[in-house]
PDB file of N, H, CA, C and O in Angstrom:
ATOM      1  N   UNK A   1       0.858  -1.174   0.000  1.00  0.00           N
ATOM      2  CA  UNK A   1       0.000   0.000   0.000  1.00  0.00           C
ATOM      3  C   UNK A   1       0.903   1.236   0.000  1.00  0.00           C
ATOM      4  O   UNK A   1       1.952   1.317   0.639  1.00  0.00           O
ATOM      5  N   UNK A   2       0.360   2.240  -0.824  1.00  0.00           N
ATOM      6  H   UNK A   2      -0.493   2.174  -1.344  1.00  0.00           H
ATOM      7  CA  UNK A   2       1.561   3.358  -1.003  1.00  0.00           C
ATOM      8  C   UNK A   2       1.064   4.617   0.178  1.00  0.00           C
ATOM      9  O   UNK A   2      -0.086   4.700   0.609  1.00  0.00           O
ATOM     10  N   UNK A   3       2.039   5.411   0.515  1.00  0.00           N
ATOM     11  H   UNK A   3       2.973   5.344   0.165  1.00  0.00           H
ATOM     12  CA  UNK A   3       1.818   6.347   1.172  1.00  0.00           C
ATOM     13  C   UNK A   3       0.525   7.127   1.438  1.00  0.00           C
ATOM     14  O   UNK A   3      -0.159   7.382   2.429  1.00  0.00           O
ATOM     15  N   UNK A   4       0.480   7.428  -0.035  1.00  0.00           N
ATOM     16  H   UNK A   4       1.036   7.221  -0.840  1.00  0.00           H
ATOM     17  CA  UNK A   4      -0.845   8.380  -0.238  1.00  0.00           C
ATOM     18  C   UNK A   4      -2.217   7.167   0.202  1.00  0.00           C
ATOM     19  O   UNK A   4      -3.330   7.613   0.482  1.00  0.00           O
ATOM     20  N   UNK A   5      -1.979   5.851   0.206  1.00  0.00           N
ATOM     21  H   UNK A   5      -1.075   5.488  -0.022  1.00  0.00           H
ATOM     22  CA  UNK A   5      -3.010   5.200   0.380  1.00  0.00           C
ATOM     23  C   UNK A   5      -3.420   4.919   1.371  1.00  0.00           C
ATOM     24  O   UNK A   5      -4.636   4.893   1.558  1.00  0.00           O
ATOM     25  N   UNK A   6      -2.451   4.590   2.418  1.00  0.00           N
ATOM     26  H   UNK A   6      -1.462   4.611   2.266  1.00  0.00           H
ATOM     27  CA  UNK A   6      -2.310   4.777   3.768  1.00  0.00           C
ATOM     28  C   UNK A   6      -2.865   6.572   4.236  1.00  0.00           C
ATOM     29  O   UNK A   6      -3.652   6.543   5.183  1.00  0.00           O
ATOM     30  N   UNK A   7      -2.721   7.253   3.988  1.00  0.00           N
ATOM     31  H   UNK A   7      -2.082   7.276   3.219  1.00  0.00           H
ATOM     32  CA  UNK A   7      -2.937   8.552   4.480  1.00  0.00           C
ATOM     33  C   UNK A   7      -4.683   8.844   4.318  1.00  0.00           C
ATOM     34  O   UNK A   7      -5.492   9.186   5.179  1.00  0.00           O
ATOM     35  N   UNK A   8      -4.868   8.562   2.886  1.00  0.00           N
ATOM     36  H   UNK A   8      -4.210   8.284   2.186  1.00  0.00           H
ATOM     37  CA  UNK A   8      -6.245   8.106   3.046  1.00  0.00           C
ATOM     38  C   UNK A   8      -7.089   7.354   3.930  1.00  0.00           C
ATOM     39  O   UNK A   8      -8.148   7.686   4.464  1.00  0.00           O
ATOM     40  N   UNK A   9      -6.436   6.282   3.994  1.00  0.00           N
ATOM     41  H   UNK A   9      -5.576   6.012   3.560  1.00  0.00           H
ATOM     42  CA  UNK A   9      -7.441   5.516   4.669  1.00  0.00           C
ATOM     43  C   UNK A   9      -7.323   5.960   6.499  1.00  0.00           C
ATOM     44  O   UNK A   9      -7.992   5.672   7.491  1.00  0.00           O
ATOM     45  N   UNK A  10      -6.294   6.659   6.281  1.00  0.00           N
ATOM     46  H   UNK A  10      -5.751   6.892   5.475  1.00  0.00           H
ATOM     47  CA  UNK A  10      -5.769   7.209   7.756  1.00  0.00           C
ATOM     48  C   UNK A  10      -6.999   8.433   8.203  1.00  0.00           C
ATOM     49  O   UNK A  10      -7.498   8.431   9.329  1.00  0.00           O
ATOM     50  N   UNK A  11      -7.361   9.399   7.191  1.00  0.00           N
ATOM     51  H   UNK A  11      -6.955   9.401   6.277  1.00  0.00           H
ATOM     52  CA  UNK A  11      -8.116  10.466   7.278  1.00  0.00           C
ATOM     53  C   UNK A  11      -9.769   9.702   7.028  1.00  0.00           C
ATOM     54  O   UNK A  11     -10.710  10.240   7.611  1.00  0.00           O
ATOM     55  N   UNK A  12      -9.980   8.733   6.347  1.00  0.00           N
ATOM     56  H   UNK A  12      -9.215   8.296   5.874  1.00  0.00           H
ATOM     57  CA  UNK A  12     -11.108   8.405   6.607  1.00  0.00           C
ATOM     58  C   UNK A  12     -11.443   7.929   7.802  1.00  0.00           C
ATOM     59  O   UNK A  12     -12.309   8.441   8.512  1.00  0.00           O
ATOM     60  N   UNK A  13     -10.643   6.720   8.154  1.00  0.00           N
ATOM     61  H   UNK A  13      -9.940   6.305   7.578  1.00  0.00           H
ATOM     62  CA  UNK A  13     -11.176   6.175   9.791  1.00  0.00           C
ATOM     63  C   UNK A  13     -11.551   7.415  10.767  1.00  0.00           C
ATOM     64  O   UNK A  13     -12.504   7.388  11.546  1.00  0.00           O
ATOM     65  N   UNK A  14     -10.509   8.690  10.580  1.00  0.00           N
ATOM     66  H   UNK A  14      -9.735   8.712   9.947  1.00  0.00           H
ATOM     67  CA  UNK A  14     -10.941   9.270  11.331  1.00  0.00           C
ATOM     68  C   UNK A  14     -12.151  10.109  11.354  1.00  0.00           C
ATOM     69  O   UNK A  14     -12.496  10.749  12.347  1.00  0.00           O
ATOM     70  N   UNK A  15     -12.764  10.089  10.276  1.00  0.00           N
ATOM     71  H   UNK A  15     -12.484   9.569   9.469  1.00  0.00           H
ATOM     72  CA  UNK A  15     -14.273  10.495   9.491  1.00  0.00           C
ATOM     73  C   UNK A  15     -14.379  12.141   9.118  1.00  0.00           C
ATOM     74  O   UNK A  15     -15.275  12.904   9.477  1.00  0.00           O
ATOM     75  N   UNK A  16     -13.556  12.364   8.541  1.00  0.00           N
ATOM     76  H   UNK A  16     -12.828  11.744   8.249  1.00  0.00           H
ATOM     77  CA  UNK A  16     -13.082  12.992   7.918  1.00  0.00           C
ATOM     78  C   UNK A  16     -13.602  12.969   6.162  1.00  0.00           C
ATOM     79  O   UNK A  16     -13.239  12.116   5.352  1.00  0.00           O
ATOM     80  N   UNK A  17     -14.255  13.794   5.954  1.00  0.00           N
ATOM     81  H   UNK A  17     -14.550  14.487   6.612  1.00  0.00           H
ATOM     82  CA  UNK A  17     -14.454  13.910   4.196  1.00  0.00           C
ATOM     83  C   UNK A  17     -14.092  15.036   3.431  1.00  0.00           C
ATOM     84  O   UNK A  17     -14.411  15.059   2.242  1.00  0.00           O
ATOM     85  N   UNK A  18     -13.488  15.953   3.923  1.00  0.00           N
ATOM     86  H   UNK A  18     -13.229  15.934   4.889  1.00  0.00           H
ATOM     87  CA  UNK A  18     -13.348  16.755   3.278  1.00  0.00           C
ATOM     88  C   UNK A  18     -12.069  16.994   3.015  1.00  0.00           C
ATOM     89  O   UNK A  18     -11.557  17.946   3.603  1.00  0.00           O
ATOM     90  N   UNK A  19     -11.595  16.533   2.474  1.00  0.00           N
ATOM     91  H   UNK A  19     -12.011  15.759   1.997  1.00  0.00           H
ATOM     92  CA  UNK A  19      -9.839  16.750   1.839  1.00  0.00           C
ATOM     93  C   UNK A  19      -9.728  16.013   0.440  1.00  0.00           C
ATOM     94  O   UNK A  19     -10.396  15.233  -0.238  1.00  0.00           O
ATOM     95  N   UNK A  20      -8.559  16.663   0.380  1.00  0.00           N
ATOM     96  H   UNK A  20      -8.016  17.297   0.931  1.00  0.00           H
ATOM     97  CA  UNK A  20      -8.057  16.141  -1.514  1.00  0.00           C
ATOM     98  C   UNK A  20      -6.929  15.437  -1.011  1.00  0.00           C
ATOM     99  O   UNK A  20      -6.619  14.835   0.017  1.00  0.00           O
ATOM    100  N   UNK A  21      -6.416  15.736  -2.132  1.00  0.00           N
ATOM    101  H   UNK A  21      -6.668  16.225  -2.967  1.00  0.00           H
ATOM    102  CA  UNK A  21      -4.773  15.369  -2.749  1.00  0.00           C
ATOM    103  C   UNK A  21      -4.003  16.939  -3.868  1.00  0.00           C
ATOM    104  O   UNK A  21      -4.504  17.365  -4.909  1.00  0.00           O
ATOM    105  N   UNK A  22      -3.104  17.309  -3.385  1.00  0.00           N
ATOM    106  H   UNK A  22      -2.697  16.963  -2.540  1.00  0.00           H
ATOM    107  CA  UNK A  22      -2.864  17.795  -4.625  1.00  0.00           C
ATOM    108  C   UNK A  22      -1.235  17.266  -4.903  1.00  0.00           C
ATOM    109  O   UNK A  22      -0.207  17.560  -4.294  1.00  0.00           O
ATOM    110  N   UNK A  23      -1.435  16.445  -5.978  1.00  0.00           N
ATOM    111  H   UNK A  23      -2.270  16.206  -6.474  1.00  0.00           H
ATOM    112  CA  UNK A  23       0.290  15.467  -5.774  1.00  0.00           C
ATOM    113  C   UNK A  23      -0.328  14.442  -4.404  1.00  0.00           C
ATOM    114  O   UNK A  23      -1.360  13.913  -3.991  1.00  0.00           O
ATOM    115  N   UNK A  24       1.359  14.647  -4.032  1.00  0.00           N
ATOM    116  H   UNK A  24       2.198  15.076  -4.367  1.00  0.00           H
ATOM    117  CA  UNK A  24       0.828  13.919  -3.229  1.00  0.00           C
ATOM    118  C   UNK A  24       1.229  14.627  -1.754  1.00  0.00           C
ATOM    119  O   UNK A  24       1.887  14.156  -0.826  1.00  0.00           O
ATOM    120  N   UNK A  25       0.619  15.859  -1.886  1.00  0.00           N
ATOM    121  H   UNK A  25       0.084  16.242  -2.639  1.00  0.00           H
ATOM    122  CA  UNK A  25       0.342  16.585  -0.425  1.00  0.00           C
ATOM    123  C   UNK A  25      -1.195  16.594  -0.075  1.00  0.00           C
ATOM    124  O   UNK A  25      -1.932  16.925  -1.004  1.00  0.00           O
ATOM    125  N   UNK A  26      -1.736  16.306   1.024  1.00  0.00           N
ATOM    126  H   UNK A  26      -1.138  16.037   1.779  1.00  0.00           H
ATOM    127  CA  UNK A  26      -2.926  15.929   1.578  1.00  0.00           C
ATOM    128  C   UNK A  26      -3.455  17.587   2.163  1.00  0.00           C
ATOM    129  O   UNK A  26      -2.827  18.235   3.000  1.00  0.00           O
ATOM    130  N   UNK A  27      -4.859  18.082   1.431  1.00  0.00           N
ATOM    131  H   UNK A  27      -5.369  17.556   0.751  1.00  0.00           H
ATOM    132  CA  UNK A  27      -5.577  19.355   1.761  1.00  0.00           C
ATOM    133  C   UNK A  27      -6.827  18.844   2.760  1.00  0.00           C
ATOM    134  O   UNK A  27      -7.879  18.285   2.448  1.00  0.00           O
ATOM    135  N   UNK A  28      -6.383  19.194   3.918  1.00  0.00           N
ATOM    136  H   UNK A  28      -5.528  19.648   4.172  1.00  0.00           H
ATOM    137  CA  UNK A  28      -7.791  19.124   4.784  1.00  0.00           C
ATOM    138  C   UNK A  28      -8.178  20.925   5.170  1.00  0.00           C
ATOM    139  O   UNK A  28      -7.240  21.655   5.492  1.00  0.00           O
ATOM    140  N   UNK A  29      -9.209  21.331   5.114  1.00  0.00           N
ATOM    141  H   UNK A  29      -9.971  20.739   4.852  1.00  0.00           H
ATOM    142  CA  UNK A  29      -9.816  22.690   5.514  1.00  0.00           C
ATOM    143  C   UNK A  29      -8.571  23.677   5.344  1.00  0.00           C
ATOM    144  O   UNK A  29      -8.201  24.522   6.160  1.00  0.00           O
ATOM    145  N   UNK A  30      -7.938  23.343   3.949  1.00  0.00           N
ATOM    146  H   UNK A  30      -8.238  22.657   3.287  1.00  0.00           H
ATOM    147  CA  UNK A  30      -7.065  24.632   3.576  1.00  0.00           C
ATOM    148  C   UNK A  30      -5.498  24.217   4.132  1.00  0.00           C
ATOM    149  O   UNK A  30      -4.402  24.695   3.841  1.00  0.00           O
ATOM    150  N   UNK A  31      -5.789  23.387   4.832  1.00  0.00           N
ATOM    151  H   UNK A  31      -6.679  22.999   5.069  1.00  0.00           H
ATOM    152  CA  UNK A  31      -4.236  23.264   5.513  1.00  0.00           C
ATOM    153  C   UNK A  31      -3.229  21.874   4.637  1.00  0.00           C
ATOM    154  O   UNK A  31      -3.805  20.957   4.052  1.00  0.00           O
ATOM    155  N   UNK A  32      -2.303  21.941   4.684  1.00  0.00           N
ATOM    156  H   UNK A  32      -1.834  22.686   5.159  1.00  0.00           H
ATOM    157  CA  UNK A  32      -1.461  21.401   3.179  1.00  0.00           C
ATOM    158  C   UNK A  32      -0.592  20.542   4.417  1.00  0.00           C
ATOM    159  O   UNK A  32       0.236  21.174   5.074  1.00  0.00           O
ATOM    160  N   UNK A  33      -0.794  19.258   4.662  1.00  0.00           N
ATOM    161  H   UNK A  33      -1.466  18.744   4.128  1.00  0.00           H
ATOM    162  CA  UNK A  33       0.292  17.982   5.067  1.00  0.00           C
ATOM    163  C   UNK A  33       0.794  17.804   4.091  1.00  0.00           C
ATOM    164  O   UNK A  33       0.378  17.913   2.937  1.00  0.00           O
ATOM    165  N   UNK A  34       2.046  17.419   4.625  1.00  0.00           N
ATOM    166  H   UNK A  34       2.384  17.330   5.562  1.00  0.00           H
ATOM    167  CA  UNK A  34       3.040  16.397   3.679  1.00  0.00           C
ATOM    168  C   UNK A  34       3.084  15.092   4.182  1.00  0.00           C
ATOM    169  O   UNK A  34       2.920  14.896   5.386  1.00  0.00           O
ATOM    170  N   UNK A  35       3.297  14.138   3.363  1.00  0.00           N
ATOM    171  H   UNK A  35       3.431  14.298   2.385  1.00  0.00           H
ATOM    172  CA  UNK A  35       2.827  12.670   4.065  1.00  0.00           C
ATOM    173  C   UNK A  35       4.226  12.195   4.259  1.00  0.00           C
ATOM    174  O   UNK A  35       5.136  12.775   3.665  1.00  0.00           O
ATOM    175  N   UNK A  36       4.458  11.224   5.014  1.00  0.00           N
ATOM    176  H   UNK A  36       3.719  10.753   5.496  1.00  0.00           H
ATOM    177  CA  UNK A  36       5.795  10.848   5.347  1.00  0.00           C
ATOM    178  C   UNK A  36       5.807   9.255   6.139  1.00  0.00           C
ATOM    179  O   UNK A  36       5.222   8.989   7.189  1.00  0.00           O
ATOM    180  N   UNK A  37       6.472   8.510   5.481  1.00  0.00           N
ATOM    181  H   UNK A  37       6.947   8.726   4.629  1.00  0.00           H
ATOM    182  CA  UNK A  37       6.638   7.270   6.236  1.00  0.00           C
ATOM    183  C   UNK A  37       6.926   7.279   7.666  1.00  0.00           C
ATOM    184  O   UNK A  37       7.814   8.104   7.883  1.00  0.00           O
ATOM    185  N   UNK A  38       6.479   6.612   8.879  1.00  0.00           N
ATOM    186  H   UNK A  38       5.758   5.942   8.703  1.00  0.00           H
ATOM    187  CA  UNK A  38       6.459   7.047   9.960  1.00  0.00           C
ATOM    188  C   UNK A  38       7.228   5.182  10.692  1.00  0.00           C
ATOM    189  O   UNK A  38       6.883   4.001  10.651  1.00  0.00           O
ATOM    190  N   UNK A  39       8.348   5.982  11.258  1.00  0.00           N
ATOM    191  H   UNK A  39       8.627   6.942  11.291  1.00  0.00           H
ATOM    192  CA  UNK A  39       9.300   4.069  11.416  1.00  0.00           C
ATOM    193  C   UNK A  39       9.217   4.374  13.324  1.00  0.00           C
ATOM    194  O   UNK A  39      10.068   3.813  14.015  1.00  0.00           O
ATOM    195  N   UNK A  40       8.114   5.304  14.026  1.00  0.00           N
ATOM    196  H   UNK A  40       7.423   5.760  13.465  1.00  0.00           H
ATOM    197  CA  UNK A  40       8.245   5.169  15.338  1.00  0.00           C
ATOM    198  C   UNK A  40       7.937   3.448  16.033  1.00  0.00           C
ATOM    199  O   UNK A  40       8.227   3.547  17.225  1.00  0.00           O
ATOM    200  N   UNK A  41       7.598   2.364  15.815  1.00  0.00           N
ATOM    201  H   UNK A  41       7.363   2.284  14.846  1.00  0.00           H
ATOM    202  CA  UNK A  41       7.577   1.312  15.965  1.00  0.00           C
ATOM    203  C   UNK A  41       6.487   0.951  17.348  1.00  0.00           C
ATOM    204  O   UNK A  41       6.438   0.038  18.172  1.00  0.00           O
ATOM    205  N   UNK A  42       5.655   2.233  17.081  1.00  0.00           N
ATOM    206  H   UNK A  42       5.695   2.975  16.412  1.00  0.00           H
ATOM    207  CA  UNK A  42       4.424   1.312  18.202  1.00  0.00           C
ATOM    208  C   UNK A  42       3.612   0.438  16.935  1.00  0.00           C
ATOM    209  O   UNK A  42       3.439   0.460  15.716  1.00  0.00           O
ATOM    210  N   UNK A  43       3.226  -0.406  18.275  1.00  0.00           N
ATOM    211  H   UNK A  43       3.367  -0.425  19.265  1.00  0.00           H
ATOM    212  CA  UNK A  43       2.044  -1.542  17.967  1.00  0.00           C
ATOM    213  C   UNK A  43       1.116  -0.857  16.795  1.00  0.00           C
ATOM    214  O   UNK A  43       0.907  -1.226  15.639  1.00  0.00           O
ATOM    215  N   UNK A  44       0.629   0.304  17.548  1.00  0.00           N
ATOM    216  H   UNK A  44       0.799   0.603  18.487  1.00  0.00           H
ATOM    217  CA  UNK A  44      -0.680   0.517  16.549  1.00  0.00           C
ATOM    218  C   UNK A  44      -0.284   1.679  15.886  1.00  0.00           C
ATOM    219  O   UNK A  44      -1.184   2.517  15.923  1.00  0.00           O
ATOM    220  N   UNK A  45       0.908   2.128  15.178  1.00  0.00           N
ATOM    221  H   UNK A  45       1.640   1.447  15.149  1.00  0.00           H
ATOM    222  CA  UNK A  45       1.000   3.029  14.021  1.00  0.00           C
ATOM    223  C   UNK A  45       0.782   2.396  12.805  1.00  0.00           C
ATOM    224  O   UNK A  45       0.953   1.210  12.522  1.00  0.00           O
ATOM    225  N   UNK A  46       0.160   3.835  11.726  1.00  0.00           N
ATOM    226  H   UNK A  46       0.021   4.798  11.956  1.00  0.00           H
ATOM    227  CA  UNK A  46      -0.218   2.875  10.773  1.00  0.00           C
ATOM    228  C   UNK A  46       0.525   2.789   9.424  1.00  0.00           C
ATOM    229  O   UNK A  46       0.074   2.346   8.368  1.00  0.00           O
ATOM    230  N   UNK A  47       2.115   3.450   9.735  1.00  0.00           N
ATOM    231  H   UNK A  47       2.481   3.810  10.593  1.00  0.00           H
ATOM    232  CA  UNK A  47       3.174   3.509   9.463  1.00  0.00           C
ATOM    233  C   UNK A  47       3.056   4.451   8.413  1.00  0.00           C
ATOM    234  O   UNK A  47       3.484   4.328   7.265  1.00  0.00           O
ATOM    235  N   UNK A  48       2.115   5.895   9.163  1.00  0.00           N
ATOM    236  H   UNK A  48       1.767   5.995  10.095  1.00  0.00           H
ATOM    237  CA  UNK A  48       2.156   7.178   8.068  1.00  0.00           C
ATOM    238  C   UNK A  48       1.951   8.230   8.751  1.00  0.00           C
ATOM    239  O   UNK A  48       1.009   8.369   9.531  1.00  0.00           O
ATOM    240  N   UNK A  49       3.263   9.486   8.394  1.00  0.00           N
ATOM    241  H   UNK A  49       4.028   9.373   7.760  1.00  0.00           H
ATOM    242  CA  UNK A  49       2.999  10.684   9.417  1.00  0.00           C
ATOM    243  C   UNK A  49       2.369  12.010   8.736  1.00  0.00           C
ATOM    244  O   UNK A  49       2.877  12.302   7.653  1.00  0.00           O
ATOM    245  N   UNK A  50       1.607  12.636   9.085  1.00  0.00           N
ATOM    246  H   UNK A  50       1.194  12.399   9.964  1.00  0.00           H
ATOM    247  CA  UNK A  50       1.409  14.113   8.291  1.00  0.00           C
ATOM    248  C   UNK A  50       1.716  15.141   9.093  1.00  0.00           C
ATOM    249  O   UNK A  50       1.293  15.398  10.220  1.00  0.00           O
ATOM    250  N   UNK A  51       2.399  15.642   8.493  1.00  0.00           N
ATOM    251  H   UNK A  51       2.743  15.433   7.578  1.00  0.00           H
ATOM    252  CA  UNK A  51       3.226  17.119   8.799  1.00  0.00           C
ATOM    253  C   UNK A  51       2.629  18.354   7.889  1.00  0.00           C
ATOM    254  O   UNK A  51       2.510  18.387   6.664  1.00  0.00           O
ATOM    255  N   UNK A  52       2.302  19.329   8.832  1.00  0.00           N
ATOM    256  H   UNK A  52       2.399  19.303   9.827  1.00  0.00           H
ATOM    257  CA  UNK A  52       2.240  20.569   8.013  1.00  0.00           C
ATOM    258  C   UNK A  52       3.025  21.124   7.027  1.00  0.00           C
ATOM    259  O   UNK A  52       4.240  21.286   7.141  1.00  0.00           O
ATOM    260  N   UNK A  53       2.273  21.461   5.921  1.00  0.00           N
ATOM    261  H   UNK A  53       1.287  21.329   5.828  1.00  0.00           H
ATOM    262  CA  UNK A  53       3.552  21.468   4.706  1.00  0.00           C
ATOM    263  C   UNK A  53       3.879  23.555   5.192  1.00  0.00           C
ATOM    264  O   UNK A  53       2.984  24.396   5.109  1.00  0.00           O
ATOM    265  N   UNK A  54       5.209  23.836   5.607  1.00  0.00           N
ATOM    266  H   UNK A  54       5.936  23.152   5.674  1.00  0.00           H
ATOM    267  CA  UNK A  54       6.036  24.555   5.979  1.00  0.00           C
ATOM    268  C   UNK A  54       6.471  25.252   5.071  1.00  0.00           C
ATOM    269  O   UNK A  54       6.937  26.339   5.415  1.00  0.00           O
ATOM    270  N   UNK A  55       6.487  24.828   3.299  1.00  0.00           N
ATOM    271  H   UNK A  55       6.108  23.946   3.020  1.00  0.00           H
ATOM    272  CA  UNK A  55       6.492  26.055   2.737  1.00  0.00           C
ATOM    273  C   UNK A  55       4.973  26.422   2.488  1.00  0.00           C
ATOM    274  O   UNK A  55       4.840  27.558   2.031  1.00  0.00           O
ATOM    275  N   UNK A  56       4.228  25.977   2.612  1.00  0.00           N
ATOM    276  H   UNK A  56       4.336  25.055   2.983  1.00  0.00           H
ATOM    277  CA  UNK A  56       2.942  26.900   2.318  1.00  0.00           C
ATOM    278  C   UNK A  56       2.814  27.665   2.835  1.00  0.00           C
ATOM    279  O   UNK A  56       2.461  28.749   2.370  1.00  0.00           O
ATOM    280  N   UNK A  57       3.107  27.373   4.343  1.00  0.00           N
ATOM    281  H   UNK A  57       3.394  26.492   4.721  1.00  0.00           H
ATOM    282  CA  UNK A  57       2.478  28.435   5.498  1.00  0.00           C
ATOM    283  C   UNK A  57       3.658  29.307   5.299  1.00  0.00           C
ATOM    284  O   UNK A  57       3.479  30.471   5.659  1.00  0.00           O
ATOM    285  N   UNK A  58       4.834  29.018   4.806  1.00  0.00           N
ATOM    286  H   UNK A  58       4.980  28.072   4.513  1.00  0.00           H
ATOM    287  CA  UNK A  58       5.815  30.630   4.598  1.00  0.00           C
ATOM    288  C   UNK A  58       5.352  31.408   3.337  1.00  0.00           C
ATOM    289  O   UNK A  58       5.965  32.449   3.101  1.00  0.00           O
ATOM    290  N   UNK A  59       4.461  31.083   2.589  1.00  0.00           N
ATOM    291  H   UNK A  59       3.963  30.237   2.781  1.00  0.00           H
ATOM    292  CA  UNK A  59       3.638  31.294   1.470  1.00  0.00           C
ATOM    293  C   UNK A  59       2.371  32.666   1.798  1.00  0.00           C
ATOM    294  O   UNK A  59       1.987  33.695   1.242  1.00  0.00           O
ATOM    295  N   UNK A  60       2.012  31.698   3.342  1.00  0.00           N
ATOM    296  H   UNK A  60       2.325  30.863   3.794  1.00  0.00           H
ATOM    297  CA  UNK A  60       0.548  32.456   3.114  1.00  0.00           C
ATOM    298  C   UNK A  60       0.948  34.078   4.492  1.00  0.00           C
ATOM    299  O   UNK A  60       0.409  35.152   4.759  1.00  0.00           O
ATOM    300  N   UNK A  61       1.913  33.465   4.869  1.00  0.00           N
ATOM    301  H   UNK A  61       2.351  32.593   4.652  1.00  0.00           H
ATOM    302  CA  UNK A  61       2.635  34.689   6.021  1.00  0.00           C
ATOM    303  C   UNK A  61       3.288  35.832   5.146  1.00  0.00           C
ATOM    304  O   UNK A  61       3.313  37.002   5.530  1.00  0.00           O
ATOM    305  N   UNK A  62       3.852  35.375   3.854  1.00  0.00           N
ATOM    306  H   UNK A  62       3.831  34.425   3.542  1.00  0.00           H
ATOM    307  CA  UNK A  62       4.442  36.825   2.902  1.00  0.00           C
ATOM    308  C   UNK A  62       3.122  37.548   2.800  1.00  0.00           C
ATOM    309  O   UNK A  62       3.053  38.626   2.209  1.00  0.00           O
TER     310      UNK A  62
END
């Protein structure tokens, strides 16, 4: 399962419908994650991290 597929199914469980994709950065209510393999090694990760994407927000602060 690829990143972006995992991240999906990550934002649905949590019931969540309103987000895209653009590439493969994840848009929930305007705000831009970057998806990232996640190797913290608990039991129940679902081996995917989202991070605020950091150049946007230096984007929307100019």
């Amino acid at each position: 399962m690829t990143l972006k597929a995992r991240a999906r199914e990550k934002v649905e469980r949590a019931g969540i419908s309103n987000y895209s994709f653009d590439h493969d950065v994840l848009v929930m209510c305007g705000v831009r994650y970057t998806i990232a393999a996640c190797n913290c090694g608990e039991a129940d990760c679902d081996g995917v991290r989202l991070e605020k994407d950091a150049a946007a927000m230096g984007r929307i602060l100019q």
